[in-house]
mmCIF file as Biopython writes it, N, C-alpha, C and O atoms, coordinates in Angstrom:
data_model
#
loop_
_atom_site.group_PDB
_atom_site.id
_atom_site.type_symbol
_atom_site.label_atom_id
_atom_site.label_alt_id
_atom_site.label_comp_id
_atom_site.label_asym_id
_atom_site.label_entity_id
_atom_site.label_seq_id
_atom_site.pdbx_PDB_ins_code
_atom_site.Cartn_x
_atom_site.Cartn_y
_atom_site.Cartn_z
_atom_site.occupancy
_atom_site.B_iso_or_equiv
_atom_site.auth_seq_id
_atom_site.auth_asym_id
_atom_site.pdbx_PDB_model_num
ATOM 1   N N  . UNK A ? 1  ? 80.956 -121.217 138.161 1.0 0.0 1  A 1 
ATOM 2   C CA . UNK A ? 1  ? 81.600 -122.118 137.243 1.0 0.0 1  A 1 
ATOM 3   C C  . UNK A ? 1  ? 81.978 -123.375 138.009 1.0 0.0 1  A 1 
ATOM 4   O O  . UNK A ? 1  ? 82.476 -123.347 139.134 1.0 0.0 1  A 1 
ATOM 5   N N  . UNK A ? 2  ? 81.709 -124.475 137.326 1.0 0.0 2  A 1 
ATOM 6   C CA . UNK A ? 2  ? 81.863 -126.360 137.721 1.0 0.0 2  A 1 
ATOM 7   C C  . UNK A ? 2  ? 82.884 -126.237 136.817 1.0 0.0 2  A 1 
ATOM 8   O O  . UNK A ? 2  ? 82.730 -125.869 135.653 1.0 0.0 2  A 1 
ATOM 9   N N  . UNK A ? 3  ? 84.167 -126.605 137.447 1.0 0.0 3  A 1 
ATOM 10  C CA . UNK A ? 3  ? 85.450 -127.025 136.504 1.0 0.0 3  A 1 
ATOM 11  C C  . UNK A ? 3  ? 85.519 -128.844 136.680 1.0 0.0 3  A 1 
ATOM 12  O O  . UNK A ? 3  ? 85.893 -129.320 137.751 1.0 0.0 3  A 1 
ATOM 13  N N  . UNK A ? 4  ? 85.167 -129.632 135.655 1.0 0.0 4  A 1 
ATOM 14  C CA . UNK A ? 4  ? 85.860 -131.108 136.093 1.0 0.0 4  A 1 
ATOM 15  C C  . UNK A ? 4  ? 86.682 -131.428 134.683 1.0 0.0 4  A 1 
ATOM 16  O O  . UNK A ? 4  ? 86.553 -132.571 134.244 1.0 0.0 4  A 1 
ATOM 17  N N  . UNK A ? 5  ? 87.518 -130.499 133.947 1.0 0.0 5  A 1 
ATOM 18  C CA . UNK A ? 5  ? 88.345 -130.830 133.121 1.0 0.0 5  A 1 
ATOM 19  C C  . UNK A ? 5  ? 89.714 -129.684 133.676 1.0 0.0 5  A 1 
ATOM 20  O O  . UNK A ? 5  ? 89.876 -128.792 134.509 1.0 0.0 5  A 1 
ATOM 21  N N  . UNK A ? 6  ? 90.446 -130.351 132.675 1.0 0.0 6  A 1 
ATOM 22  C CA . UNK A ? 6  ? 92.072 -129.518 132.574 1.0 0.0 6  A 1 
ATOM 23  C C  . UNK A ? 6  ? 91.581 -128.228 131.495 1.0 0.0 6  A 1 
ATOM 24  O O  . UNK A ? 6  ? 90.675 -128.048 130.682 1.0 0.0 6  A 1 
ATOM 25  N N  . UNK A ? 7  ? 93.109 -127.247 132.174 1.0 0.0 7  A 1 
ATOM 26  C CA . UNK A ? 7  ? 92.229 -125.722 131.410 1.0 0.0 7  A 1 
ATOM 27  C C  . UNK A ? 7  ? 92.851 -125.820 129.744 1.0 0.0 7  A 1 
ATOM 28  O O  . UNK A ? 7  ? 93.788 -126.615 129.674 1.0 0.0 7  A 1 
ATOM 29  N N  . UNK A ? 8  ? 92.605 -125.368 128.842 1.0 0.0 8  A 1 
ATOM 30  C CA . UNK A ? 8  ? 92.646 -125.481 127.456 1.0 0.0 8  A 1 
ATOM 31  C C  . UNK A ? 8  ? 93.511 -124.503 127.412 1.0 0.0 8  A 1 
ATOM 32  O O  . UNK A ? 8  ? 93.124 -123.600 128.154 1.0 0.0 8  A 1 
ATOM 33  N N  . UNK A ? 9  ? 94.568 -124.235 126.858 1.0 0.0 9  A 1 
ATOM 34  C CA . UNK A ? 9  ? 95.642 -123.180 126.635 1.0 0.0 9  A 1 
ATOM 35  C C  . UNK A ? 9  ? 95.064 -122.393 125.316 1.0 0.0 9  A 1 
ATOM 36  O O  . UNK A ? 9  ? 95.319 -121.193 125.214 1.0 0.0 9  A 1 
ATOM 37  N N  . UNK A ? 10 ? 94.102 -123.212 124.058 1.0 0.0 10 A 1 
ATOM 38  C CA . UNK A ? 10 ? 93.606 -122.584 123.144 1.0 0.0 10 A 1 
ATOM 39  C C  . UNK A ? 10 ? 92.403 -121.538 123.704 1.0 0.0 10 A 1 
ATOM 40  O O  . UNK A ? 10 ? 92.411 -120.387 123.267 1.0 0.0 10 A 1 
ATOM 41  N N  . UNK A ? 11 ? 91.710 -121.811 124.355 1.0 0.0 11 A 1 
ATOM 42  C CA . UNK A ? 11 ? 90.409 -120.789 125.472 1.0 0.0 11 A 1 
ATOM 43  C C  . UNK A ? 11 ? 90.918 -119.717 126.293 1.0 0.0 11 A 1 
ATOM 44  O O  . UNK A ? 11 ? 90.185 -118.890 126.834 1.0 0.0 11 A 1 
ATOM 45  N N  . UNK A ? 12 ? 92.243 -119.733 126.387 1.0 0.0 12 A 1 
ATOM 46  C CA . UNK A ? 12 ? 92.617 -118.938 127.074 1.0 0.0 12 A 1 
ATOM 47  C C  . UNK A ? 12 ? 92.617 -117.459 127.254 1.0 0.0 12 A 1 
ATOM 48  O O  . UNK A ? 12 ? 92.614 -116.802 128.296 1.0 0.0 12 A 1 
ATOM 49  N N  . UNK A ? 13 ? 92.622 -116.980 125.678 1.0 0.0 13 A 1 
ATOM 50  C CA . UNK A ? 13 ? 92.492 -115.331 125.402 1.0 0.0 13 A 1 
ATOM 51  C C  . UNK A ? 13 ? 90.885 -115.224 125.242 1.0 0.0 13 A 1 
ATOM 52  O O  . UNK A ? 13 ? 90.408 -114.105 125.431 1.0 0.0 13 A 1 
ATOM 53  N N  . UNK A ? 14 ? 89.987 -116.301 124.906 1.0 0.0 14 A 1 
ATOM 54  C CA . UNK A ? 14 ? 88.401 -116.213 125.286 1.0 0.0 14 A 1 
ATOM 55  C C  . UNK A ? 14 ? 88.570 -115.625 125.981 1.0 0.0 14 A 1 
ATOM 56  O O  . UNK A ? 14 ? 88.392 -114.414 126.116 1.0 0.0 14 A 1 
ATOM 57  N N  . UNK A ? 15 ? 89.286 -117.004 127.096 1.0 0.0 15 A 1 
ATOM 58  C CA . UNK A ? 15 ? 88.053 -116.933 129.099 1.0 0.0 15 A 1 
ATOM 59  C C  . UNK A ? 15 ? 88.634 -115.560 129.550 1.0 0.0 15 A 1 
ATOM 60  O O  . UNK A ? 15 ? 87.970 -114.926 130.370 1.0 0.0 15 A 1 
ATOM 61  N N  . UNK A ? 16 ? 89.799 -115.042 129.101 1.0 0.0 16 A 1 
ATOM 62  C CA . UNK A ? 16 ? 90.339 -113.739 129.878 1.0 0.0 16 A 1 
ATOM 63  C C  . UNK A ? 16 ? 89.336 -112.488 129.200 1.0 0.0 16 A 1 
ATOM 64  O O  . UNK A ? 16 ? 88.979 -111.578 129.948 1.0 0.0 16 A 1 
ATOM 65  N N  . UNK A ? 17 ? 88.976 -112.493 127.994 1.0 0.0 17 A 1 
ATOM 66  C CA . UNK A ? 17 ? 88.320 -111.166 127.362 1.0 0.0 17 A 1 
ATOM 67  C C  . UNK A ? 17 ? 86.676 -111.567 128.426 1.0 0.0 17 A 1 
ATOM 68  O O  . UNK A ? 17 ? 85.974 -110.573 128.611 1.0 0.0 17 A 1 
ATOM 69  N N  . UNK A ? 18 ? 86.152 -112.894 129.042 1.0 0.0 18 A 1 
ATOM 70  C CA . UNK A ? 18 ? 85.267 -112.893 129.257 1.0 0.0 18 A 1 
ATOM 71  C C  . UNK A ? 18 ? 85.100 -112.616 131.240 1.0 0.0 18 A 1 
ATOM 72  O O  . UNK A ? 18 ? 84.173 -112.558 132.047 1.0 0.0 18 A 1 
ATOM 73  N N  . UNK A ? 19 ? 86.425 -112.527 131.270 1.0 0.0 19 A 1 
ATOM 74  C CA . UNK A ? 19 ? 87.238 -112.214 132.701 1.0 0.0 19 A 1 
ATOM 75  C C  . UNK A ? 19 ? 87.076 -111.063 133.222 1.0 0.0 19 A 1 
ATOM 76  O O  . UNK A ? 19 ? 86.591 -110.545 134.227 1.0 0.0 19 A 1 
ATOM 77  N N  . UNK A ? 20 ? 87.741 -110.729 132.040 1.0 0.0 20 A 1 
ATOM 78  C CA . UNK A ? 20 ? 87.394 -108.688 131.839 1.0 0.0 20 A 1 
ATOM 79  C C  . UNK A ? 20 ? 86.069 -107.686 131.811 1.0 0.0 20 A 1 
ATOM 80  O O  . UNK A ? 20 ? 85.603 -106.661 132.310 1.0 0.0 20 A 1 
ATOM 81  N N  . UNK A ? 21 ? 85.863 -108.537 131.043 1.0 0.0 21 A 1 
ATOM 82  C CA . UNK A ? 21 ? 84.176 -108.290 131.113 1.0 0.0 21 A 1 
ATOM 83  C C  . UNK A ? 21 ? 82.761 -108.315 132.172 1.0 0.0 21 A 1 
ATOM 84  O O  . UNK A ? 21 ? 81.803 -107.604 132.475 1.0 0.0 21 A 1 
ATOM 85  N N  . UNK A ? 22 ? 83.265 -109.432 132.437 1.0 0.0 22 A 1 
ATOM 86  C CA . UNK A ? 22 ? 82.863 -109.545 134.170 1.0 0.0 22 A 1 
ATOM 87  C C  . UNK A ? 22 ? 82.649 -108.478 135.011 1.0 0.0 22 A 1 
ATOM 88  O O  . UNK A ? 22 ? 81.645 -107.904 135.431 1.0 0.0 22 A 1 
ATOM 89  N N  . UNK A ? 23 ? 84.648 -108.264 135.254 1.0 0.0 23 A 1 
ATOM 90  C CA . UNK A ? 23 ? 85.518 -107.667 135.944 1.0 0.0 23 A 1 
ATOM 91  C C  . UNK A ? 23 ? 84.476 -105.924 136.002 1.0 0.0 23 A 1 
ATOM 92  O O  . UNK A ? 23 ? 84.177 -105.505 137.120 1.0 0.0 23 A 1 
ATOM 93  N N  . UNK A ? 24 ? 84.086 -105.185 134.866 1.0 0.0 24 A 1 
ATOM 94  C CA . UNK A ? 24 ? 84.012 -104.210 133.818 1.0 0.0 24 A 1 
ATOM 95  C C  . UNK A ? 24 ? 83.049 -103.441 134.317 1.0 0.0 24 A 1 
ATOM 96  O O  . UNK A ? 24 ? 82.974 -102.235 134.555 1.0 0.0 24 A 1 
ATOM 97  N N  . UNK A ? 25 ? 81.644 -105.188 134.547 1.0 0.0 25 A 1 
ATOM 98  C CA . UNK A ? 25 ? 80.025 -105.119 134.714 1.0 0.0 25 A 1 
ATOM 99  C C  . UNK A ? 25 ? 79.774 -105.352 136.408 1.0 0.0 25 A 1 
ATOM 100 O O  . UNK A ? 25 ? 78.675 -105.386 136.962 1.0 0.0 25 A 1 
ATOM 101 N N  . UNK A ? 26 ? 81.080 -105.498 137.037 1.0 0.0 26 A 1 
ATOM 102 C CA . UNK A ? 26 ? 80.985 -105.852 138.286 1.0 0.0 26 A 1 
ATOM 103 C C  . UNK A ? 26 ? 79.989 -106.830 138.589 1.0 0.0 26 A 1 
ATOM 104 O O  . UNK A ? 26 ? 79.032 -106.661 139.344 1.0 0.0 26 A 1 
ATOM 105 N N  . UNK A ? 27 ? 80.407 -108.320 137.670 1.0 0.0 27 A 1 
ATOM 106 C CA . UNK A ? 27 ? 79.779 -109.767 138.011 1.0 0.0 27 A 1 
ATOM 107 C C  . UNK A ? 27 ? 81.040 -110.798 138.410 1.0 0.0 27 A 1 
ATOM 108 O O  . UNK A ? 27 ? 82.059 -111.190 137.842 1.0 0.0 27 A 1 
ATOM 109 N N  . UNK A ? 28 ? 80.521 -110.975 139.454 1.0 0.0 28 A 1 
ATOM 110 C CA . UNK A ? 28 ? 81.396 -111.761 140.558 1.0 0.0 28 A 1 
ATOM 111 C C  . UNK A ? 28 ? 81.650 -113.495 139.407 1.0 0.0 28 A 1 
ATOM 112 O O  . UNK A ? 28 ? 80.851 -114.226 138.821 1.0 0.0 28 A 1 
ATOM 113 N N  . UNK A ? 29 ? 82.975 -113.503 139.549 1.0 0.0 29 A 1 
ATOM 114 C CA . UNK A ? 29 ? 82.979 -115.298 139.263 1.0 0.0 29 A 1 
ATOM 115 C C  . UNK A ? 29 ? 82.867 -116.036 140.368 1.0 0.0 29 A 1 
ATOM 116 O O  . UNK A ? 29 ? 83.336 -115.550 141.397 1.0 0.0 29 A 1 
ATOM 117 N N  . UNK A ? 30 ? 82.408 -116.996 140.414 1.0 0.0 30 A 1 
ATOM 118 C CA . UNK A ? 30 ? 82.849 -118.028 141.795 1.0 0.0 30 A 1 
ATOM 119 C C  . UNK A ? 30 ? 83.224 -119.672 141.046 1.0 0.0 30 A 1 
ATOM 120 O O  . UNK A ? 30 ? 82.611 -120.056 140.050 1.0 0.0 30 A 1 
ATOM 121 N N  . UNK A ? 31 ? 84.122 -120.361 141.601 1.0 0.0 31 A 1 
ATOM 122 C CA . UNK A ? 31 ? 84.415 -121.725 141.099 1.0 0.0 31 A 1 
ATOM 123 C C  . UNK A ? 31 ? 84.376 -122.443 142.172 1.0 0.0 31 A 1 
ATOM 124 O O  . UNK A ? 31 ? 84.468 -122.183 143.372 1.0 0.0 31 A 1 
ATOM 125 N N  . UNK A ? 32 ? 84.189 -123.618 141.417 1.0 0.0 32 A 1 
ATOM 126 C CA . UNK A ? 32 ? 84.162 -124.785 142.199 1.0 0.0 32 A 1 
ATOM 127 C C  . UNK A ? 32 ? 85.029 -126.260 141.097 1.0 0.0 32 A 1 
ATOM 128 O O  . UNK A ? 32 ? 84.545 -126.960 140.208 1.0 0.0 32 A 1 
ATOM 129 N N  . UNK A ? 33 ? 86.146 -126.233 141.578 1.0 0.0 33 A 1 
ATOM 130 C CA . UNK A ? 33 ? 86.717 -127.615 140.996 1.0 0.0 33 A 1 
ATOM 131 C C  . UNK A ? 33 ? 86.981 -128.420 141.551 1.0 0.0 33 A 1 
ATOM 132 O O  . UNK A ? 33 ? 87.358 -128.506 142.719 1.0 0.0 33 A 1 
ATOM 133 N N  . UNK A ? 34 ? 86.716 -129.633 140.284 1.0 0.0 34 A 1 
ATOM 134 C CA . UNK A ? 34 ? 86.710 -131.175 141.312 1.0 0.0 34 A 1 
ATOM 135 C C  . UNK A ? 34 ? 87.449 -131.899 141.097 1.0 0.0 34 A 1 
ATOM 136 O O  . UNK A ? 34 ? 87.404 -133.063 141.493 1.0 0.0 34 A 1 
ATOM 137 N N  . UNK A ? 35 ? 88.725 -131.189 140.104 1.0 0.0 35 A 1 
ATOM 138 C CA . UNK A ? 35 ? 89.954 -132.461 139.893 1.0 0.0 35 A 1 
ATOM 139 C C  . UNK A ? 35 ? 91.008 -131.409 140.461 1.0 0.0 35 A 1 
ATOM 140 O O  . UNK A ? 35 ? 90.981 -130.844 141.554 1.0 0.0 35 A 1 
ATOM 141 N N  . UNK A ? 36 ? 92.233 -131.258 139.118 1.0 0.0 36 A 1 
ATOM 142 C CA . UNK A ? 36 ? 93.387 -130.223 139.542 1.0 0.0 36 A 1 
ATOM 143 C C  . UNK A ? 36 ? 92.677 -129.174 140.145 1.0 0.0 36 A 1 
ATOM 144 O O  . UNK A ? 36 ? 91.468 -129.328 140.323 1.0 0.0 36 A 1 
ATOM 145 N N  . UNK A ? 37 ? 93.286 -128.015 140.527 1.0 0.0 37 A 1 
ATOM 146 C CA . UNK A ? 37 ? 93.758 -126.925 140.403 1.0 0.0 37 A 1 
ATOM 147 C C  . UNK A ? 37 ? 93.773 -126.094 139.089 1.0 0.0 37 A 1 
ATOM 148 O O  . UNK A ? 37 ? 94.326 -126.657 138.144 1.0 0.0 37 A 1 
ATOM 149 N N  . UNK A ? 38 ? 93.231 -124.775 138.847 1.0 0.0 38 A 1 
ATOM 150 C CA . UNK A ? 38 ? 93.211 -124.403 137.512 1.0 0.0 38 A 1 
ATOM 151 C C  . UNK A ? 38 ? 93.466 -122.665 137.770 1.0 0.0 38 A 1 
ATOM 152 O O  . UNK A ? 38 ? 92.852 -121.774 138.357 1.0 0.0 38 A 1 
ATOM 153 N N  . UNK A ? 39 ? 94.625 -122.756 137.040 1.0 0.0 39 A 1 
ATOM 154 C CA . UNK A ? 39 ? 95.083 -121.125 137.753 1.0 0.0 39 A 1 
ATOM 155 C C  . UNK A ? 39 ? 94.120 -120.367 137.124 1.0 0.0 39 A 1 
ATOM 156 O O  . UNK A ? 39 ? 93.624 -119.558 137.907 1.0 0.0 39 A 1 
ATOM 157 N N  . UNK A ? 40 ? 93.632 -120.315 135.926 1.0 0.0 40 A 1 
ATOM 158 C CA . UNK A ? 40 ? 92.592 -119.841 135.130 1.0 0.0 40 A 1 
ATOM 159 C C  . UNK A ? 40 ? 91.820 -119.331 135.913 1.0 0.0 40 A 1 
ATOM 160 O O  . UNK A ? 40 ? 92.198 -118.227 136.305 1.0 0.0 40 A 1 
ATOM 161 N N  . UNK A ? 41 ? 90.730 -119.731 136.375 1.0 0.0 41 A 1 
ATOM 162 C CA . UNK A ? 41 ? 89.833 -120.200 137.380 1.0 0.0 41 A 1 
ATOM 163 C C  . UNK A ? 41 ? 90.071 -119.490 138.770 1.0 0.0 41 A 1 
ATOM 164 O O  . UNK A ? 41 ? 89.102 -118.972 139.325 1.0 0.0 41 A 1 
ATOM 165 N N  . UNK A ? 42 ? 90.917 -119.459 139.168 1.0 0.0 42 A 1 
ATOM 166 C CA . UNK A ? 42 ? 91.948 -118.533 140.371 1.0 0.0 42 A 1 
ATOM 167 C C  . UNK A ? 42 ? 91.862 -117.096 139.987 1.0 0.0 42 A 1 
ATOM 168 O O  . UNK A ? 42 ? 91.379 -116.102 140.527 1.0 0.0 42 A 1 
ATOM 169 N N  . UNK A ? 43 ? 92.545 -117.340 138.782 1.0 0.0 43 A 1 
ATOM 170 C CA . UNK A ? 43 ? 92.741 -115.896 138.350 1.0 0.0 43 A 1 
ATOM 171 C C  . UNK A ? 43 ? 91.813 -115.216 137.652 1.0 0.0 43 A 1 
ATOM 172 O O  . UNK A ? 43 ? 92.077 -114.103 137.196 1.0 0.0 43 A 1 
ATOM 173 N N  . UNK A ? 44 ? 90.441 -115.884 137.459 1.0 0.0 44 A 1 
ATOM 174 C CA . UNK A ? 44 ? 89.238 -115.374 137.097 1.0 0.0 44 A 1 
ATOM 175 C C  . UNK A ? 44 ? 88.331 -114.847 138.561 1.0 0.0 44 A 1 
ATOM 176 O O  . UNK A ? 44 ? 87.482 -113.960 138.471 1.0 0.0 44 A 1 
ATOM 177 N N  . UNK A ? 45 ? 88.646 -115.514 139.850 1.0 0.0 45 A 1 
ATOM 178 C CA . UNK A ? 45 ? 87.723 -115.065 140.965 1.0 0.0 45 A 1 
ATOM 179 C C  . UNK A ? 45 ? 88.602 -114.147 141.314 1.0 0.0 45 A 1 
ATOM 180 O O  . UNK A ? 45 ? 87.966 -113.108 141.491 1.0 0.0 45 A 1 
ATOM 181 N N  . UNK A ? 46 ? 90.077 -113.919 141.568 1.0 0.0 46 A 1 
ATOM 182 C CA . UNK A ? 46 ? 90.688 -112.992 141.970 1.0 0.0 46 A 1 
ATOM 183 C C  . UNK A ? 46 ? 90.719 -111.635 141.370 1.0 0.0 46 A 1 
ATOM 184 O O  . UNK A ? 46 ? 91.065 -110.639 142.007 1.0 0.0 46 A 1 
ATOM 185 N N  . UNK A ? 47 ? 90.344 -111.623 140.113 1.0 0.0 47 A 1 
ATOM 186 C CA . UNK A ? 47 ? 90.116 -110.464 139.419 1.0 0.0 47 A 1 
ATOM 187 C C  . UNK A ? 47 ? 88.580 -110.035 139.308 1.0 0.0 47 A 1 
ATOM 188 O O  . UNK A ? 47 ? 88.098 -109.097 138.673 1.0 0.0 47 A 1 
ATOM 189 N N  . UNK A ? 48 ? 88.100 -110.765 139.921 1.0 0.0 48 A 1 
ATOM 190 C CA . UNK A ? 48 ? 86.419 -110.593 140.064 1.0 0.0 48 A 1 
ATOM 191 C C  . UNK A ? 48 ? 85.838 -110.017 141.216 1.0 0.0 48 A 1 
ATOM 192 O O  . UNK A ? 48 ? 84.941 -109.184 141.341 1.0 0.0 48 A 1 
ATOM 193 N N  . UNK A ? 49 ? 86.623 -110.710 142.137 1.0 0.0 49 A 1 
ATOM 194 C CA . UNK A ? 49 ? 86.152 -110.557 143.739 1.0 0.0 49 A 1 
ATOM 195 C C  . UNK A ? 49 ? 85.311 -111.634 144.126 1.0 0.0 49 A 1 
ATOM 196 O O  . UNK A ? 49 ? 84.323 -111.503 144.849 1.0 0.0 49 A 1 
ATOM 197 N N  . UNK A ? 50 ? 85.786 -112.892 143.547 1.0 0.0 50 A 1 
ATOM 198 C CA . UNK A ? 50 ? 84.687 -114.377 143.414 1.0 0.0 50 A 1 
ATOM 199 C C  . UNK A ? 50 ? 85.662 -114.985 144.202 1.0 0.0 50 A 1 
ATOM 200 O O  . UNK A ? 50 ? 86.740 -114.549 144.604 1.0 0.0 50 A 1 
ATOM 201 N N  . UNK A ? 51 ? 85.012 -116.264 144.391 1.0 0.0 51 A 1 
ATOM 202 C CA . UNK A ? 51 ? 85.663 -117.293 145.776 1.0 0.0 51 A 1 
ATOM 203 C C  . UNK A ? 51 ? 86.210 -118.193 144.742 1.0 0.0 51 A 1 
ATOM 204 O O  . UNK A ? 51 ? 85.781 -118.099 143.592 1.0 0.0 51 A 1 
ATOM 205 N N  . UNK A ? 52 ? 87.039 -118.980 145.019 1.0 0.0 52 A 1 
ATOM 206 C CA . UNK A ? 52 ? 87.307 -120.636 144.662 1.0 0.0 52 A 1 
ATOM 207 C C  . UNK A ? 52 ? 87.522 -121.268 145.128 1.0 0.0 52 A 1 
ATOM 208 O O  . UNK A ? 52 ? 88.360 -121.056 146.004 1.0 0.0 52 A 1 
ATOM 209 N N  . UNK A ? 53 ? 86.979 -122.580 144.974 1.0 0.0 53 A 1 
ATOM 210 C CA . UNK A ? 53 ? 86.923 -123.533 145.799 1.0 0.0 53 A 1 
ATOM 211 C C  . UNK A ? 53 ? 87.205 -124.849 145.333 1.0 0.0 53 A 1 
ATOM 212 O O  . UNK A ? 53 ? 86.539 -125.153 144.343 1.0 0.0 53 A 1 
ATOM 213 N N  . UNK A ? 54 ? 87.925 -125.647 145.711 1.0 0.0 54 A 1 
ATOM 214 C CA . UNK A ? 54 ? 88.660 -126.978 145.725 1.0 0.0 54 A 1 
ATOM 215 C C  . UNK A ? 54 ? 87.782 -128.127 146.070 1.0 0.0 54 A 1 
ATOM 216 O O  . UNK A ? 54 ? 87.462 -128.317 147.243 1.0 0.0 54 A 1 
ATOM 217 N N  . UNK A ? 55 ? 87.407 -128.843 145.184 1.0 0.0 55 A 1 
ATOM 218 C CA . UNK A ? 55 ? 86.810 -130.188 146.265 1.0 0.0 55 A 1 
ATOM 219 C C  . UNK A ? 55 ? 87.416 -131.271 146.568 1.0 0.0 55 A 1 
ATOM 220 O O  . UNK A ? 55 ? 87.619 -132.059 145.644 1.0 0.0 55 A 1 
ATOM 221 N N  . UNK A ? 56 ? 87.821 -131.583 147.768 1.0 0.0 56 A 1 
ATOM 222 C CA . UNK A ? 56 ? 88.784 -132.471 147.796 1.0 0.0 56 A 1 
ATOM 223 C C  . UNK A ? 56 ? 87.923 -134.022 147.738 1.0 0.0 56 A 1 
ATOM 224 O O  . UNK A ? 56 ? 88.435 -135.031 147.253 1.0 0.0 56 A 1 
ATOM 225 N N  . UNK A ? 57 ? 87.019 -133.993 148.122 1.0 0.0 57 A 1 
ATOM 226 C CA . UNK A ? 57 ? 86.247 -135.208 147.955 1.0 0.0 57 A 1 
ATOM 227 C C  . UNK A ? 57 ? 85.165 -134.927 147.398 1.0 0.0 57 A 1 
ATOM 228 O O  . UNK A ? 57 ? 84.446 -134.005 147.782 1.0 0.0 57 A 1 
ATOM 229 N N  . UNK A ? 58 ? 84.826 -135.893 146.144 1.0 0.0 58 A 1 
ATOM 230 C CA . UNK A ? 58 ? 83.820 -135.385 145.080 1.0 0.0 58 A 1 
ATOM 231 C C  . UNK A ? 58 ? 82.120 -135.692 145.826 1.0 0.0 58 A 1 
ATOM 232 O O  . UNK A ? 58 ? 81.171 -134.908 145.833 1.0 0.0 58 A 1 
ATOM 233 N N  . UNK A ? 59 ? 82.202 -137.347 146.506 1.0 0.0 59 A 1 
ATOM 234 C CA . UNK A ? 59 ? 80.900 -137.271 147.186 1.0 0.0 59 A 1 
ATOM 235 C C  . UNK A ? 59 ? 80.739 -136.279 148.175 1.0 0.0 59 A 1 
ATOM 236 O O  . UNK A ? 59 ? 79.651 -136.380 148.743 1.0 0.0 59 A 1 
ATOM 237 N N  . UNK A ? 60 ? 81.562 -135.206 148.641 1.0 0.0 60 A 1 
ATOM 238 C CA . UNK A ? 60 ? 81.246 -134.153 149.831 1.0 0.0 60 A 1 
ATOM 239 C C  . UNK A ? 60 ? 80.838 -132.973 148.906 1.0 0.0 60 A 1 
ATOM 240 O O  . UNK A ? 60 ? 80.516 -132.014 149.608 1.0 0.0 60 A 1 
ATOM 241 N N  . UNK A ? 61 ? 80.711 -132.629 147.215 1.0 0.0 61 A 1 
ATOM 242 C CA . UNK A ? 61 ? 80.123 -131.502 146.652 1.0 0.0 61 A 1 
ATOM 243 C C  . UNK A ? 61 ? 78.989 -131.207 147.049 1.0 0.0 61 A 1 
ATOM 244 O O  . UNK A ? 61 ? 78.808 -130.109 147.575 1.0 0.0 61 A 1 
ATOM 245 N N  . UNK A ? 62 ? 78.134 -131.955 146.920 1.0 0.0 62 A 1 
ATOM 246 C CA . UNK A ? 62 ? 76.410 -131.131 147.813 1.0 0.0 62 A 1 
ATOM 247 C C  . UNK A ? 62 ? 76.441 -130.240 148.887 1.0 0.0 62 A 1 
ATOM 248 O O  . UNK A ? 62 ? 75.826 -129.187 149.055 1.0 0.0 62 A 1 
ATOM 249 N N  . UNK A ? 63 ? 77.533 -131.022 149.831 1.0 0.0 63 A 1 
ATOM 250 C CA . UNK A ? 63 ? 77.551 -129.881 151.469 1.0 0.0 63 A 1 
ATOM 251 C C  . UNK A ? 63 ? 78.420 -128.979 151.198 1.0 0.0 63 A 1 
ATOM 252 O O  . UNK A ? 63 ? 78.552 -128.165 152.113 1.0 0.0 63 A 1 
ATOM 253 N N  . UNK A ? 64 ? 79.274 -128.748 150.004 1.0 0.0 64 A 1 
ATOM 254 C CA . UNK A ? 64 ? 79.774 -127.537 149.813 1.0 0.0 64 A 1 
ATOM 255 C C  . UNK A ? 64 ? 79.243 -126.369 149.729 1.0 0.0 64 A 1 
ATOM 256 O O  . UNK A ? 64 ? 79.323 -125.302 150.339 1.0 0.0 64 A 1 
ATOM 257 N N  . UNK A ? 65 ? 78.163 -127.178 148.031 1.0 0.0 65 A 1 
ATOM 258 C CA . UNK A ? 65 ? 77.927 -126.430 147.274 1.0 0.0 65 A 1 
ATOM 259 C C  . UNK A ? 65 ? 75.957 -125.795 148.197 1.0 0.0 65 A 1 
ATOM 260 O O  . UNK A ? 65 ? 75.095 -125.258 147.501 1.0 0.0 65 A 1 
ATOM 261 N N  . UNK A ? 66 ? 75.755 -126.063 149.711 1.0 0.0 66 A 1 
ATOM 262 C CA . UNK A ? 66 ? 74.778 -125.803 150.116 1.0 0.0 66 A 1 
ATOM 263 C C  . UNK A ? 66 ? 74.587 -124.857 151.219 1.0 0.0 66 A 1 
ATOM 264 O O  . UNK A ? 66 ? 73.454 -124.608 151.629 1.0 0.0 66 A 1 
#
């Protein structure tokens, strides 16, 4: 998952039933965001066993994401 928006408080009981589900099928989340912080997103790799990752500088995404 590419996060470059704020998290939606209405998506919220979605992204968690789709969290779970994941969680269920043993499919890893991994993130990558390029503005805030999104606990969502946190708390979707932590319940997954997925990474997250912060970009602090948006032209440095390629050597992250390589």
């Amino acid at each position: 998952v590419i996060k470059a928006a704020e998290d939606s408080a209405l998506q919220y009981m979605n992204f968690m039933n789709v969290i779970f589900a994941a969680q269920k099928q043993n499919i890893l989340i991994d993130a990558c965001v390029l503005e805030s912080d999104s606990g969502l997103l946190q708390q979707a790799c932590d319940i997954t066993g997925g990474l997250y990752l912060k970009v602090l500088q948006i032209p440095s995404l390629l050597q992250y994401l390589l």
